[in-house]
mmJSON file of the N, C-alpha and C atoms, coordinates in Angstrom:
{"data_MODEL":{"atom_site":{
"group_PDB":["ATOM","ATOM","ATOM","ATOM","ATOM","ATOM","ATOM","ATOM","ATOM","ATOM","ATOM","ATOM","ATOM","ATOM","ATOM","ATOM","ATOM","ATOM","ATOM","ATOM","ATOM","ATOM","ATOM","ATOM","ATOM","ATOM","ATOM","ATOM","ATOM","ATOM","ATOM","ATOM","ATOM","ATOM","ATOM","ATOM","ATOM","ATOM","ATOM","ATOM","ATOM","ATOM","ATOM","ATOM","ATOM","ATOM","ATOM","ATOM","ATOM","ATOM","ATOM","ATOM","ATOM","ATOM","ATOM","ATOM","ATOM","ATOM","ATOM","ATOM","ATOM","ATOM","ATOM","ATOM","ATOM","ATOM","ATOM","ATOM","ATOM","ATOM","ATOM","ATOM","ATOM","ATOM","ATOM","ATOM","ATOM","ATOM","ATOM","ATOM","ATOM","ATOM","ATOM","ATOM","ATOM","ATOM","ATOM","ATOM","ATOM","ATOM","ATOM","ATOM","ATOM","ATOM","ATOM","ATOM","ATOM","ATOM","ATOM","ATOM","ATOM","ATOM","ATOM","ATOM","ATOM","ATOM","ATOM","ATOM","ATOM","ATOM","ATOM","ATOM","ATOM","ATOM","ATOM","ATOM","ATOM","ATOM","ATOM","ATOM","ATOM","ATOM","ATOM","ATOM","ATOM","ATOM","ATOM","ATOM","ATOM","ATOM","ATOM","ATOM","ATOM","ATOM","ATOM","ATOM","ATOM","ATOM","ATOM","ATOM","ATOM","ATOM","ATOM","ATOM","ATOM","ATOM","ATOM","ATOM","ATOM","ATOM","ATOM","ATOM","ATOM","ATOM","ATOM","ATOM","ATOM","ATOM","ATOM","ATOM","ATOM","ATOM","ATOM","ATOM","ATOM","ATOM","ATOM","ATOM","ATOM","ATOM","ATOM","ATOM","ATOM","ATOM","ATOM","ATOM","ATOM","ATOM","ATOM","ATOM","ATOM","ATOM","ATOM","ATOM","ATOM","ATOM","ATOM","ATOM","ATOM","ATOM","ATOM","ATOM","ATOM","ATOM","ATOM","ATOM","ATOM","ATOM","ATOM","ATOM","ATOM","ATOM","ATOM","ATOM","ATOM","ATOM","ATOM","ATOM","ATOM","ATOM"],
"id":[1,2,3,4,5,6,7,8,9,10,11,12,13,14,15,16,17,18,19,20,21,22,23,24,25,26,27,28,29,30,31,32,33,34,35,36,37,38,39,40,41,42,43,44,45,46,47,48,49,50,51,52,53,54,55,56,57,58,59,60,61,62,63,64,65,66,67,68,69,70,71,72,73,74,75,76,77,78,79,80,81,82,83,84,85,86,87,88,89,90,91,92,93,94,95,96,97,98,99,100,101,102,103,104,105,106,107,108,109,110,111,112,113,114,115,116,117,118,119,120,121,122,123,124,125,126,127,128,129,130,131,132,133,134,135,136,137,138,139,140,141,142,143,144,145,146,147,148,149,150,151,152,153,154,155,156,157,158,159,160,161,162,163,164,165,166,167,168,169,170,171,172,173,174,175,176,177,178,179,180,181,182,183,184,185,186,187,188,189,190,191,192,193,194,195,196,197,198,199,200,201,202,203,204,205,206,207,208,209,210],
"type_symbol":["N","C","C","N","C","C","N","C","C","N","C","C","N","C","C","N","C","C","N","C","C","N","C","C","N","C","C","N","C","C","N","C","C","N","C","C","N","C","C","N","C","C","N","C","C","N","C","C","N","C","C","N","C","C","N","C","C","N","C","C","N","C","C","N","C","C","N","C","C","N","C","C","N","C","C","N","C","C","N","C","C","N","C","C","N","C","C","N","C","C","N","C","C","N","C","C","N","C","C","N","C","C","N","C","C","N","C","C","N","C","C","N","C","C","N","C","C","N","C","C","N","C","C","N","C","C","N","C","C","N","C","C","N","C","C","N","C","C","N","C","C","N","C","C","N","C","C","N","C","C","N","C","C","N","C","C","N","C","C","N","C","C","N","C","C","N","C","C","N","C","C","N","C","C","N","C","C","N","C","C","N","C","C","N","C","C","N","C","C","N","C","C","N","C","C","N","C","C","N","C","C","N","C","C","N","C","C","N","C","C"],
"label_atom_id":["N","CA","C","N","CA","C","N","CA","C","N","CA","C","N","CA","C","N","CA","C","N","CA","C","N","CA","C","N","CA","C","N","CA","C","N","CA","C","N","CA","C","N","CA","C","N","CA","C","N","CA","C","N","CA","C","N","CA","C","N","CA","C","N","CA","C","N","CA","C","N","CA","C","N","CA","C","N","CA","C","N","CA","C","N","CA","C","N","CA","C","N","CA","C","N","CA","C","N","CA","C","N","CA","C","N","CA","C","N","CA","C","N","CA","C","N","CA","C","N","CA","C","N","CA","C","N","CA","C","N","CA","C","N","CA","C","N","CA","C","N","CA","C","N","CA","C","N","CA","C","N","CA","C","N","CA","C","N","CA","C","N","CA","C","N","CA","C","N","CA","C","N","CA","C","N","CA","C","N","CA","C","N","CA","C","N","CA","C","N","CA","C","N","CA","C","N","CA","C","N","CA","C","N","CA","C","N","CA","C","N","CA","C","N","CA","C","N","CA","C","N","CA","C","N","CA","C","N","CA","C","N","CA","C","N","CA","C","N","CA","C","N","CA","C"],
"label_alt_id":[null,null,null,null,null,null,null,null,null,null,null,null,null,null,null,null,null,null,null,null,null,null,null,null,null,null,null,null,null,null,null,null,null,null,null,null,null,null,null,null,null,null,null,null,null,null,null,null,null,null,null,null,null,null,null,null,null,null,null,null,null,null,null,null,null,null,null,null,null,null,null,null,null,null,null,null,null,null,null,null,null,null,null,null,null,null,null,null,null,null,null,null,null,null,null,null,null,null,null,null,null,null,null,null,null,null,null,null,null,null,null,null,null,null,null,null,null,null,null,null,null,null,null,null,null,null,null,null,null,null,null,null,null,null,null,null,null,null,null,null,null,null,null,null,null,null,null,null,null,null,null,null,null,null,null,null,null,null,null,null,null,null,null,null,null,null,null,null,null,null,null,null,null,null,null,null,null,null,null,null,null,null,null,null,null,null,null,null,null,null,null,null,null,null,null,null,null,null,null,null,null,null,null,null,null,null,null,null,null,null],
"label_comp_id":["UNK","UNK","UNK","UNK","UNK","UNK","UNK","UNK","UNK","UNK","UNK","UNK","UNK","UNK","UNK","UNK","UNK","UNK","UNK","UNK","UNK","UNK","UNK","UNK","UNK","UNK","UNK","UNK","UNK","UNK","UNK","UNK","UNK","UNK","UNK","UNK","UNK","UNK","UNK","UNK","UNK","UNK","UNK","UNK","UNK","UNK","UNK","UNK","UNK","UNK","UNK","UNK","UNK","UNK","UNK","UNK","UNK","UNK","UNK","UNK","UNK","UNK","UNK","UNK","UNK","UNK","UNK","UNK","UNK","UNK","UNK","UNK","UNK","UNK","UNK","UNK","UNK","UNK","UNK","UNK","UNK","UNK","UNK","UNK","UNK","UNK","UNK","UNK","UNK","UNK","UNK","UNK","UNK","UNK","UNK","UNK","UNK","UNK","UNK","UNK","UNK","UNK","UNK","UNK","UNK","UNK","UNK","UNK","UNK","UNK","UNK","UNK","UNK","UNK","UNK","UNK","UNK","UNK","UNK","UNK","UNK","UNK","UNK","UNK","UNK","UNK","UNK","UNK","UNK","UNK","UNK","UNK","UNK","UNK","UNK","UNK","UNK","UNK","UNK","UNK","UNK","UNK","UNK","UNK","UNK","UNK","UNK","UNK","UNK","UNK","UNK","UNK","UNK","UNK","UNK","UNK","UNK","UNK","UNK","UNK","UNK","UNK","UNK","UNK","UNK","UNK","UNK","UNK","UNK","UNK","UNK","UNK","UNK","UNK","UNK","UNK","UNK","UNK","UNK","UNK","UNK","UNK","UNK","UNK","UNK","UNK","UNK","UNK","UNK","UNK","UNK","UNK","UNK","UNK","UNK","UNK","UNK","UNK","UNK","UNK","UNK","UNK","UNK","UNK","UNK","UNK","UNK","UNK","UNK","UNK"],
"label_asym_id":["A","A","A","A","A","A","A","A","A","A","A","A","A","A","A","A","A","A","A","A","A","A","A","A","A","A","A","A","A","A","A","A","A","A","A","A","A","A","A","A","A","A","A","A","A","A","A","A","A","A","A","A","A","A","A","A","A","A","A","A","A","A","A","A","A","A","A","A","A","A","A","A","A","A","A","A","A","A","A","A","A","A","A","A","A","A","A","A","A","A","A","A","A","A","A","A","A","A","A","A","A","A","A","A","A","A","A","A","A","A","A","A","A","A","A","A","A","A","A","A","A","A","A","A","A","A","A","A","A","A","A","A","A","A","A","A","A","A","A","A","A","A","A","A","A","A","A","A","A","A","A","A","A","A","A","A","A","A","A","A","A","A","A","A","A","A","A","A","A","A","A","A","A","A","A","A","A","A","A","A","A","A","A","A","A","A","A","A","A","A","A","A","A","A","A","A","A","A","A","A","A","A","A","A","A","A","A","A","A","A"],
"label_entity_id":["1","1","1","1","1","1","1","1","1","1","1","1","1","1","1","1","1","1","1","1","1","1","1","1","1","1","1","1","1","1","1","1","1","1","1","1","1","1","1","1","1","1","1","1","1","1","1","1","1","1","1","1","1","1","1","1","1","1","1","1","1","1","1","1","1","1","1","1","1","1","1","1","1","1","1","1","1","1","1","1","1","1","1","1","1","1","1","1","1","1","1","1","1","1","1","1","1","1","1","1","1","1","1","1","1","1","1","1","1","1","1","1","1","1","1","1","1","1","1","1","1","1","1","1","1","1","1","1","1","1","1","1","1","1","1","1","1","1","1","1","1","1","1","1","1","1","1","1","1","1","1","1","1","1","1","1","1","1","1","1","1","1","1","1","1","1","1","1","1","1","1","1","1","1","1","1","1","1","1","1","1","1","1","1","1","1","1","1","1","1","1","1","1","1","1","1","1","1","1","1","1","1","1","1","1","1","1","1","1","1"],
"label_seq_id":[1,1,1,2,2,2,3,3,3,4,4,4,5,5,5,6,6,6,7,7,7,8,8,8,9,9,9,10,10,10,11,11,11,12,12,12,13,13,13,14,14,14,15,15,15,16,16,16,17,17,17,18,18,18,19,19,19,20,20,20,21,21,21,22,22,22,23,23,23,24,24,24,25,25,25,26,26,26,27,27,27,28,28,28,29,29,29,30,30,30,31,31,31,32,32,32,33,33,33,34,34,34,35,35,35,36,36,36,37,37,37,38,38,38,39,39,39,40,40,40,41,41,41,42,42,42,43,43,43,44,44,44,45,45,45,46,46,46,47,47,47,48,48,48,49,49,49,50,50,50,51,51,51,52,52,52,53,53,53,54,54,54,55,55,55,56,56,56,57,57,57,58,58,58,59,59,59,60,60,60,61,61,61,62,62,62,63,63,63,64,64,64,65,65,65,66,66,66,67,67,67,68,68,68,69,69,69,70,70,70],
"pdbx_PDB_ins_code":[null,null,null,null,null,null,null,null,null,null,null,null,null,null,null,null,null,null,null,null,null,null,null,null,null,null,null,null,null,null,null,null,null,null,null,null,null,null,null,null,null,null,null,null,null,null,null,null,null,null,null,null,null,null,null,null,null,null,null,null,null,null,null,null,null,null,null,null,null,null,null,null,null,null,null,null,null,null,null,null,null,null,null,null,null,null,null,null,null,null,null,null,null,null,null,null,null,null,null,null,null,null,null,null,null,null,null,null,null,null,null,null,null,null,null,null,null,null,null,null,null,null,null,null,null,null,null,null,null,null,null,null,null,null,null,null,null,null,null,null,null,null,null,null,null,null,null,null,null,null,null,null,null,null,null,null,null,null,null,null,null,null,null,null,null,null,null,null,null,null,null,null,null,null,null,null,null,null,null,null,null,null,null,null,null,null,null,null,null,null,null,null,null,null,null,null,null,null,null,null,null,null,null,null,null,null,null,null,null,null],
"Cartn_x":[214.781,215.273,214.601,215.554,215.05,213.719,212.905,212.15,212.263,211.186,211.465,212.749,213.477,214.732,214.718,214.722,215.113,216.481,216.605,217.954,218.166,219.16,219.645,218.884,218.133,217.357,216.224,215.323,214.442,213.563,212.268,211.251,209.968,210.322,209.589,208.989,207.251,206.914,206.475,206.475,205.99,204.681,204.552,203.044,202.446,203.416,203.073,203.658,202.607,203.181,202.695,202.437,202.411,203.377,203.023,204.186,204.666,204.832,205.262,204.861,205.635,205.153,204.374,203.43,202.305,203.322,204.469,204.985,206.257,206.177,207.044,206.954,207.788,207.727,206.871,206.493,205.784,206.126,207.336,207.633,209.349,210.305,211.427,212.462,213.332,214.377,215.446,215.753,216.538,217.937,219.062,220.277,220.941,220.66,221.413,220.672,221.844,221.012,221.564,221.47,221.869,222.378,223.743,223.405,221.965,221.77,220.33,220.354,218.995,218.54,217.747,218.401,217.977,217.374,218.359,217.231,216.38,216.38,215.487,216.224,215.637,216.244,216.428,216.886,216.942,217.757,217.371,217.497,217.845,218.648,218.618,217.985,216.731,216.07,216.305,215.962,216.065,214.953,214.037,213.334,214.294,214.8,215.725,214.797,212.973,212.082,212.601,212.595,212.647,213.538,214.888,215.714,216.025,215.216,214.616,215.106,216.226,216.862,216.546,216.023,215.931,216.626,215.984,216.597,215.653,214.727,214.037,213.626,212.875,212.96,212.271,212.994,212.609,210.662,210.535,208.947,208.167,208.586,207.617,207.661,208.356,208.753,207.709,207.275,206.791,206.785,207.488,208.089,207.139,207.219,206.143,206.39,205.48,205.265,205.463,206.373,206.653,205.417,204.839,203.318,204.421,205.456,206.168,206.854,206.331,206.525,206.297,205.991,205.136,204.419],
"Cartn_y":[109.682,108.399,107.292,106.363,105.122,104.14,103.516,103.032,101.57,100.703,98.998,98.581,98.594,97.499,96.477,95.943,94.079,93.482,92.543,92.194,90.513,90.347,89.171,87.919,87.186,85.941,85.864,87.517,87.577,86.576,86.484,86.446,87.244,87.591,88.986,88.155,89.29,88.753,90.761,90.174,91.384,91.78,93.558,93.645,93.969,94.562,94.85,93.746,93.149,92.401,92.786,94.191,94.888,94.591,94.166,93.875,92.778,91.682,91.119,89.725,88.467,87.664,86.58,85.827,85.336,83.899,83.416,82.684,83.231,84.425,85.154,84.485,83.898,83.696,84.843,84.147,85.593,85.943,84.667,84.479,84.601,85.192,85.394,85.773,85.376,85.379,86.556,87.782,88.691,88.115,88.69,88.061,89.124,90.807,91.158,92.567,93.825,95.319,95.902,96.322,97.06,98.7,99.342,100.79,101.743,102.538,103.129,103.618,103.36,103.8,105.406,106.607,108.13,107.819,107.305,107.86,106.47,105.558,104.496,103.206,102.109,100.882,100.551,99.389,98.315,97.17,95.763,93.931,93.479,92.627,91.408,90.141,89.816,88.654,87.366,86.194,84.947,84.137,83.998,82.058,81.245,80.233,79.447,77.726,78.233,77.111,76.819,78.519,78.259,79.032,79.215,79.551,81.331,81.714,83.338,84.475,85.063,86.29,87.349,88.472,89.667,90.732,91.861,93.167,94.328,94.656,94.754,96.472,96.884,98.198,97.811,98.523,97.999,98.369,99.697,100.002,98.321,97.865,96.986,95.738,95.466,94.107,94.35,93.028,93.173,91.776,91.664,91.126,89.787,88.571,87.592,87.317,87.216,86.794,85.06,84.358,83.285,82.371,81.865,80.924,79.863,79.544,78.565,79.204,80.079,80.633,80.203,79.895,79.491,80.408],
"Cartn_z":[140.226,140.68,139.873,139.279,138.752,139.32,138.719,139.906,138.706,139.468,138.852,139.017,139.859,139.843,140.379,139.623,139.696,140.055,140.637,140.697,140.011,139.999,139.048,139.886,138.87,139.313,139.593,139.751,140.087,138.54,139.316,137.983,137.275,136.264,135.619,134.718,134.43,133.113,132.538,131.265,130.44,130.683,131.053,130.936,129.836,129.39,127.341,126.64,125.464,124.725,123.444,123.214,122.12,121.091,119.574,118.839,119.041,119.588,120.206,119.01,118.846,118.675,119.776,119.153,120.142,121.053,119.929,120.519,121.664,121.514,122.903,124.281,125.059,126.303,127.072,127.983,128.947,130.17,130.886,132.403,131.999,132.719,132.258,133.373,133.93,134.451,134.475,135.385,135.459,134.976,133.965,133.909,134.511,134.225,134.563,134.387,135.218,134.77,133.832,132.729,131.758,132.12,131.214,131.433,131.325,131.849,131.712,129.84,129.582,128.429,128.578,128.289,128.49,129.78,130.949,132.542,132.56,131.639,132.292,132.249,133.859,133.751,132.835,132.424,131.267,131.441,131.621,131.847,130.447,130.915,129.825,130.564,130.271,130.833,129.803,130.4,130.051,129.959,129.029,129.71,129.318,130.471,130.278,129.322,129.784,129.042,127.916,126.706,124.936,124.674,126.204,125.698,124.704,125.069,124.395,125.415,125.091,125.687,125.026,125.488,125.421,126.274,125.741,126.283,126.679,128.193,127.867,128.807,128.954,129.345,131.355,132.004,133.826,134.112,132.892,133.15,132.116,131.651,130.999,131.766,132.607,133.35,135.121,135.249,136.245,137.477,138.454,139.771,139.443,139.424,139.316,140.822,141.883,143.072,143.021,143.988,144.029,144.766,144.669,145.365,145.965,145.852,146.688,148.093,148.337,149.482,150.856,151.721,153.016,153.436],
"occupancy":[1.0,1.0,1.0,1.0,1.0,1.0,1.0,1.0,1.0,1.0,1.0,1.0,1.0,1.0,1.0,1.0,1.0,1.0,1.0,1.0,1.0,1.0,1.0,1.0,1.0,1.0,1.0,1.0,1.0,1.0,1.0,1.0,1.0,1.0,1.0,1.0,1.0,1.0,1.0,1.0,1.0,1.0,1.0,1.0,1.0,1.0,1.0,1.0,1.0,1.0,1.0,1.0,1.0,1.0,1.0,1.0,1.0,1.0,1.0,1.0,1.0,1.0,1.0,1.0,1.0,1.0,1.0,1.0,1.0,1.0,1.0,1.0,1.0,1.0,1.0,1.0,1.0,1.0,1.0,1.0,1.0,1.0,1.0,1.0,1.0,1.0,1.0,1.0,1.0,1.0,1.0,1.0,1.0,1.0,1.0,1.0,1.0,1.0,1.0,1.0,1.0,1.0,1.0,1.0,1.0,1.0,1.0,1.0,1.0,1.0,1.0,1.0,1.0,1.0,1.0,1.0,1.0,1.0,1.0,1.0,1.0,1.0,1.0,1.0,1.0,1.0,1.0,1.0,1.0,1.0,1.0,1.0,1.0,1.0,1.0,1.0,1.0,1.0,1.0,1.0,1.0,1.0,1.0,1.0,1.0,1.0,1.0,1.0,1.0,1.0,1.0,1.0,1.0,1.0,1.0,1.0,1.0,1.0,1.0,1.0,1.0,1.0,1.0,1.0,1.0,1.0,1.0,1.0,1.0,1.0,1.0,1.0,1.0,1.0,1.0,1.0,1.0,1.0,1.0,1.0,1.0,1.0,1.0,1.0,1.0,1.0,1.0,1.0,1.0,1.0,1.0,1.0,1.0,1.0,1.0,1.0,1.0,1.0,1.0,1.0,1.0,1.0,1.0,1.0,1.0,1.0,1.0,1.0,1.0,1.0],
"B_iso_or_equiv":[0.0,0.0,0.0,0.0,0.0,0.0,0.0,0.0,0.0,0.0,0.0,0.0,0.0,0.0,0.0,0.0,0.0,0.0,0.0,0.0,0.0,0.0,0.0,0.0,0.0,0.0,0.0,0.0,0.0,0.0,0.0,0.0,0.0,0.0,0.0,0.0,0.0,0.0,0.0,0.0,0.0,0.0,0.0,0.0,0.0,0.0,0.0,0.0,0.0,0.0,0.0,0.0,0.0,0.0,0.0,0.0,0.0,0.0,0.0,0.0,0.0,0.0,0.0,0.0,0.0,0.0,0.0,0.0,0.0,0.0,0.0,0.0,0.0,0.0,0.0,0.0,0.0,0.0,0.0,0.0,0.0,0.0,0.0,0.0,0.0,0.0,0.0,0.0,0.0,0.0,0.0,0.0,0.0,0.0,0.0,0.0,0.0,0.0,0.0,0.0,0.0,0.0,0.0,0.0,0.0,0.0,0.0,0.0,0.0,0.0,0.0,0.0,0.0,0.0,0.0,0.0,0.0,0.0,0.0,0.0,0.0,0.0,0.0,0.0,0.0,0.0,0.0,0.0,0.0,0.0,0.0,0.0,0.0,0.0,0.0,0.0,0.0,0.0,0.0,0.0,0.0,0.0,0.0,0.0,0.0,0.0,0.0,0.0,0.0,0.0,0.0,0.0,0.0,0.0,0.0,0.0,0.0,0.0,0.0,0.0,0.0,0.0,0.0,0.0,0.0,0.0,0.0,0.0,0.0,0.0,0.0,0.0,0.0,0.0,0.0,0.0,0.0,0.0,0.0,0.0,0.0,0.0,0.0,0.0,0.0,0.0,0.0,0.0,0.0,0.0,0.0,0.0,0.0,0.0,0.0,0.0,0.0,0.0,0.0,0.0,0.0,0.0,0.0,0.0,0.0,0.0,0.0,0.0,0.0,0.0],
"pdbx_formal_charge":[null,null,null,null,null,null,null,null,null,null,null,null,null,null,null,null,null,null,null,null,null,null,null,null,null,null,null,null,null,null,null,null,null,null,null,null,null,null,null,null,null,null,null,null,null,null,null,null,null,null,null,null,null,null,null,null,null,null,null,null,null,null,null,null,null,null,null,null,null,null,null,null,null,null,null,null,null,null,null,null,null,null,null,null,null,null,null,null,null,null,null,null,null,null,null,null,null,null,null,null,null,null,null,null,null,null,null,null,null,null,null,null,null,null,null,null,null,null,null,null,null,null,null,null,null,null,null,null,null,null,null,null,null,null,null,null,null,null,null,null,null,null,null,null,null,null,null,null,null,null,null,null,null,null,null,null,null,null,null,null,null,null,null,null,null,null,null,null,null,null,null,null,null,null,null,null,null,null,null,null,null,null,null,null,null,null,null,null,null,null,null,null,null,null,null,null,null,null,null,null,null,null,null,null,null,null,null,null,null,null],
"auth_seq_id":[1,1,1,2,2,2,3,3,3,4,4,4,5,5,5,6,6,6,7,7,7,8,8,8,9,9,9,10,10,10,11,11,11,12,12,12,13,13,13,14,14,14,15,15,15,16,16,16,17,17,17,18,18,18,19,19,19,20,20,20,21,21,21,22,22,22,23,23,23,24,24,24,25,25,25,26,26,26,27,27,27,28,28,28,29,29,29,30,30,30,31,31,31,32,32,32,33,33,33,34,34,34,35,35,35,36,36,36,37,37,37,38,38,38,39,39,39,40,40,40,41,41,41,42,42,42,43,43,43,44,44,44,45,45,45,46,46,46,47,47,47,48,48,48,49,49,49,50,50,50,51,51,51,52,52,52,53,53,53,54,54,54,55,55,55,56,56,56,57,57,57,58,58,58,59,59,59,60,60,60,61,61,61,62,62,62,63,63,63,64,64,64,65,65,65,66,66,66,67,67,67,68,68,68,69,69,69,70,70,70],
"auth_comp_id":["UNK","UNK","UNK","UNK","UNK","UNK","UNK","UNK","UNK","UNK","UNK","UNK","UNK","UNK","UNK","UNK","UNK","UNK","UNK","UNK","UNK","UNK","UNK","UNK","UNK","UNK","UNK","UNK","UNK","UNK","UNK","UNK","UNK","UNK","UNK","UNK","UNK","UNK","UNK","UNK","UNK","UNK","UNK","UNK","UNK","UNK","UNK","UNK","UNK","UNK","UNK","UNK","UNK","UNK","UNK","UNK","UNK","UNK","UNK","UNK","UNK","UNK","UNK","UNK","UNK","UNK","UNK","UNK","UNK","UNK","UNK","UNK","UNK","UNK","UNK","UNK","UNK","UNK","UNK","UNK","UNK","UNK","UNK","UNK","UNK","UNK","UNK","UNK","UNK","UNK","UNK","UNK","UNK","UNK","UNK","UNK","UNK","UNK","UNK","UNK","UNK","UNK","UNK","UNK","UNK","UNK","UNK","UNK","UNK","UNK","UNK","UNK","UNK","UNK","UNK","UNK","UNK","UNK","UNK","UNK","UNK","UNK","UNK","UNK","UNK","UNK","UNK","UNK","UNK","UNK","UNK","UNK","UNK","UNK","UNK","UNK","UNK","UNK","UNK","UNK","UNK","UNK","UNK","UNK","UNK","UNK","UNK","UNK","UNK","UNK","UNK","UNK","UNK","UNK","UNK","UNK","UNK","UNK","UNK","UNK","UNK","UNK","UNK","UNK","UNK","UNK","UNK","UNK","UNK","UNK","UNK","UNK","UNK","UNK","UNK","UNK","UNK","UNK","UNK","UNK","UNK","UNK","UNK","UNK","UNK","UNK","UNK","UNK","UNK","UNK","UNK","UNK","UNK","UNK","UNK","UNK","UNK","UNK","UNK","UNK","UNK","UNK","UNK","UNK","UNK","UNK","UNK","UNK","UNK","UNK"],
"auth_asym_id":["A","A","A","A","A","A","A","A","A","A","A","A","A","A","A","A","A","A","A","A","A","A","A","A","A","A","A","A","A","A","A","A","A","A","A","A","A","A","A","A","A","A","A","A","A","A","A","A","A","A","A","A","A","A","A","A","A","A","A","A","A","A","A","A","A","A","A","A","A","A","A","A","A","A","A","A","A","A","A","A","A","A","A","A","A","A","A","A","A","A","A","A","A","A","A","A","A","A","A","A","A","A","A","A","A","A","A","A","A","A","A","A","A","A","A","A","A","A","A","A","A","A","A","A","A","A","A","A","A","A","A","A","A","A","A","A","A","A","A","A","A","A","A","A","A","A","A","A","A","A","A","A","A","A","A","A","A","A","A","A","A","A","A","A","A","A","A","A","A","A","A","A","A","A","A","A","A","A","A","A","A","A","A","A","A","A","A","A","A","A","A","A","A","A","A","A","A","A","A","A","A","A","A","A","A","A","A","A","A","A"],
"auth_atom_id":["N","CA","C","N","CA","C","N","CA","C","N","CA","C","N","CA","C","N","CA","C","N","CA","C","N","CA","C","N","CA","C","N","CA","C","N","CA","C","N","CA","C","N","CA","C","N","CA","C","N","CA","C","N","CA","C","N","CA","C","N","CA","C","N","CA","C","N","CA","C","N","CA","C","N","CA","C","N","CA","C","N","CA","C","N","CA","C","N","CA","C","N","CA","C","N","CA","C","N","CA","C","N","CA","C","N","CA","C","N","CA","C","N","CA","C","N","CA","C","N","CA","C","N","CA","C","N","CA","C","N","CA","C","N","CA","C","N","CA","C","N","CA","C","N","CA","C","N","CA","C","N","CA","C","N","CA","C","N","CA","C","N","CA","C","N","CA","C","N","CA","C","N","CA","C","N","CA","C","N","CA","C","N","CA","C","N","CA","C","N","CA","C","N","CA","C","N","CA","C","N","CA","C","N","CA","C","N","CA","C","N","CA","C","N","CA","C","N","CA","C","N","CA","C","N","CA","C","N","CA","C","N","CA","C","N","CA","C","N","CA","C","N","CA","C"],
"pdbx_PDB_model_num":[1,1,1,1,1,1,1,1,1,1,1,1,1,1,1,1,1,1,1,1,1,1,1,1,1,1,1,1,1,1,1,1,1,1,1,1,1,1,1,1,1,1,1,1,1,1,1,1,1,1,1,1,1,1,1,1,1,1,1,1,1,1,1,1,1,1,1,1,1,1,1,1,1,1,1,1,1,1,1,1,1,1,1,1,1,1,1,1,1,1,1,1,1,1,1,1,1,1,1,1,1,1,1,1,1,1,1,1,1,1,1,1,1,1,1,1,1,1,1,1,1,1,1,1,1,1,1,1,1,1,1,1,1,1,1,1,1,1,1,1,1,1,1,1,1,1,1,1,1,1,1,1,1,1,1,1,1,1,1,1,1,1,1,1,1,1,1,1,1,1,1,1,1,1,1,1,1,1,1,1,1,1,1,1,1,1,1,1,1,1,1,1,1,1,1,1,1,1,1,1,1,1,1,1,1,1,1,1,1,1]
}}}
């Protein structure tokens, strides 16, 4: 069974930023769920900040907890 699913709108940030350029967003917006990649999730996330869409795997993404909560 799949695990990490996100649903559209949530907010994710990367826990690997291996490879990665330094100017990479790090906080990012669910757009949508992708077909599975061999058995694993996979998002197309958004920062709507710099505008930077990716494509990204459900194990590397991780739930950012909202502090505007009550």
């Amino acid at each position: 069974m799949a695990k990490n699913i996100f649903a559209k709108g949530q907010q994710v940030s990367l826990q690997s930023r291996v490879g990665l350029s330094p100017r990479t967003p790090s906080e990012f917006t669910v757009l949508m769920r992708l077909p599975d990649n061999l058995g694993r999730p996979q998002y197309r996330i958004r920062n709507e900040e710099h505008g930077h869409e990716r494509v990204e795997q459900g194990s590397n993404l991780e739930l950012i907890e909202s502090a505007k909560h009550p």
